[in-house]
C-alpha positions in Angstrom: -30.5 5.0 -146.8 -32.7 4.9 -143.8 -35.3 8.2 -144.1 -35.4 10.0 -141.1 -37.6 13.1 -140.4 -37.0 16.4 -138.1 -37.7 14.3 -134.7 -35.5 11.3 -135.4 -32.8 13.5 -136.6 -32.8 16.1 -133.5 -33.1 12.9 -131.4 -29.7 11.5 -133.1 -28.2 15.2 -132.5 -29.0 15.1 -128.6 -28.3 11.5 -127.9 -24.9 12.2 -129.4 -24.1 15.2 -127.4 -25.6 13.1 -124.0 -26.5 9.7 -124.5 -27.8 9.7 -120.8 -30.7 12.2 -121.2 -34.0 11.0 -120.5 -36.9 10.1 -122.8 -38.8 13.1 -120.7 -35.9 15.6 -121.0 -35.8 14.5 -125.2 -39.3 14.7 -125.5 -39.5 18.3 -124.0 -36.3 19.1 -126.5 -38.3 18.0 -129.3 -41.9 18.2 -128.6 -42.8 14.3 -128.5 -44.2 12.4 -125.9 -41.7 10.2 -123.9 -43.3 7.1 -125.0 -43.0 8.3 -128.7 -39.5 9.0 -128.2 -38.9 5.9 -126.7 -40.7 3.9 -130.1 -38.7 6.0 -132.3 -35.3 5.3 -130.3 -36.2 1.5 -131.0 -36.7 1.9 -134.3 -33.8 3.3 -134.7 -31.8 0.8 -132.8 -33.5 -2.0 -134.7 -32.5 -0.1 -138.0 -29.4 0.0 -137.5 -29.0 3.7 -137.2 -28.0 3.9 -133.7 -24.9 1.1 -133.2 -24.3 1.2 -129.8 -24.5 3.7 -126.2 -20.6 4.2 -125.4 -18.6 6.1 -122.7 -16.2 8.5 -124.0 -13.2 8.3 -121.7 -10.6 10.9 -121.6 -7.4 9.5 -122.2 -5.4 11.9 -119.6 -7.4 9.8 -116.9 -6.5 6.1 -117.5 -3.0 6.8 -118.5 -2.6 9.3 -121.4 -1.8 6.4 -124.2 -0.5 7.5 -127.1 -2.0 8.2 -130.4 -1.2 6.9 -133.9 -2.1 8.0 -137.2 -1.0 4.7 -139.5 -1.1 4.2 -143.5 -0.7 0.7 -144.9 -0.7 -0.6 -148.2 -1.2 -3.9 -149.1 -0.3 -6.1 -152.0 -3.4 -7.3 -153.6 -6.6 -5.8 -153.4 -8.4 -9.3 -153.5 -11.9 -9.1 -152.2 -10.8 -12.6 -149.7 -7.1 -10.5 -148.5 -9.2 -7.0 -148.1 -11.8 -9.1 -145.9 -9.4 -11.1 -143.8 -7.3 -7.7 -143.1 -10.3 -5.7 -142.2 -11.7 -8.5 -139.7 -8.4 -8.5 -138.0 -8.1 -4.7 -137.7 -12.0 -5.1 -136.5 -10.8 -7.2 -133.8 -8.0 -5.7 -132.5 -8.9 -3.2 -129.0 -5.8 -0.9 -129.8 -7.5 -0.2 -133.3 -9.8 2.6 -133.1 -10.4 3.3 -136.8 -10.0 2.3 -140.0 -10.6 3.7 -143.6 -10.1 2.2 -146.2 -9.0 5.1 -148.6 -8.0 6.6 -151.8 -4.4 7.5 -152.5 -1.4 6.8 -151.5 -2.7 4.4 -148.7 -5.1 1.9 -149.2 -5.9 1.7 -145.4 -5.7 4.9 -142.7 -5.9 3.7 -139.1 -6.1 5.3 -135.8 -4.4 2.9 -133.0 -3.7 3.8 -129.6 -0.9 1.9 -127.1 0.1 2.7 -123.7 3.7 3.9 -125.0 6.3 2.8 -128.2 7.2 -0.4 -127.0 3.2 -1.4 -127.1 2.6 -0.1 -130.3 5.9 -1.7 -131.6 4.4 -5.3 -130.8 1.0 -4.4 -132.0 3.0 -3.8 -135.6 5.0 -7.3 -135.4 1.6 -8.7 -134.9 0.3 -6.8 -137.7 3.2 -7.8 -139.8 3.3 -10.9 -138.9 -0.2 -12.2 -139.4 -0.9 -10.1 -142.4 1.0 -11.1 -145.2 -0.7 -8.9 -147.7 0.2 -5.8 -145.8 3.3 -4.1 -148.6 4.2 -1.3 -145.9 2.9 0.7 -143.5 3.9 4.4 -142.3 3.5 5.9 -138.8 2.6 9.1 -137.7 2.4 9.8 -133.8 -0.2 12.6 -132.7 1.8 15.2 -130.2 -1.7 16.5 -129.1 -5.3 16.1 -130.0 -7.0 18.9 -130.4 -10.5 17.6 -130.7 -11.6 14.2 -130.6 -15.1 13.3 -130.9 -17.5 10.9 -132.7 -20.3 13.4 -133.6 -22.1 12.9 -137.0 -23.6 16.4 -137.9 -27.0 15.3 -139.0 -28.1 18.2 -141.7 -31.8 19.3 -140.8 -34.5 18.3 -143.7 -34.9 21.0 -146.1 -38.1 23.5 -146.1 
């Protein structure tokens, strides 16, 4: 685990509310200089702590697509099936997340599609070019009441 002290983890709490900021405005929020901020943003890139700078786009405004909350279970948990099932769902646009789990699922998914008929051809596909998938159970959101990708990083003990 990558060890990260008070200034890389209030950096990772600000970027994550505005990943716009500036490496002035950061520095002032944390008391670095904006070319240290800069390093440590760097670092942090090249560490593989920060994955990527994303717009969050509010679904009401390109459409309102629908939301889908899916458990599937497969039929063999060979390490070759698992990997060839999570590369699919890894490509596939309409996947937003996946978990493989404990209990009565072996996979959780969150999909989105512009309406029933969209999501009903992105689960032929799924059917179809996954063999090892046993079943699969939907559950459609009615409303989301918070969506976000924050990662609460917990400030270093005293």
């Amino acid at each position: 685990m990558q060890t990260l002290d008070q200034f890389d983890r209030a950096l990772l709490s600000l970027l994550q509310r505005d990943a716009e900021v500036t490496t002035s405005d950061l520095g002032e929020q944390v008391g670095l200089s904006p070319s240290a901020v800069q390093r440590r943003l760097k670092k942090l890139r090249a560490d593989g702590v920060i994955t990527s700078y994303v717009a969050v786009i509010d679904p009401a405004k390109v459409g309102q697509p629908s939301f889908f909350v899916v458990g599937l279970e497969v039929d063999r948990e060979r390490a070759e099936l698992l990997s060839r099932l999570r590369a699919w769902l890894t490509a596939e646009d309409a996947v937003q997340q996946v978990y493989y789990v404990t209990g009565g699922w072996d996979f959780v998914l969150i999909v989105t599609a512009d309406d029933l008929q969209a999501y009903d051809a992105f689960v032929s596909r799924l059917m179809a070019e996954n063999p090892n998938v046993r079943r699969f159970t939907t559950n459609v959101a009615l409303a989301a009441h918070k969506r976000t990708s924050f990662v609460p990083i917990p400030a270093l003990a005293d």
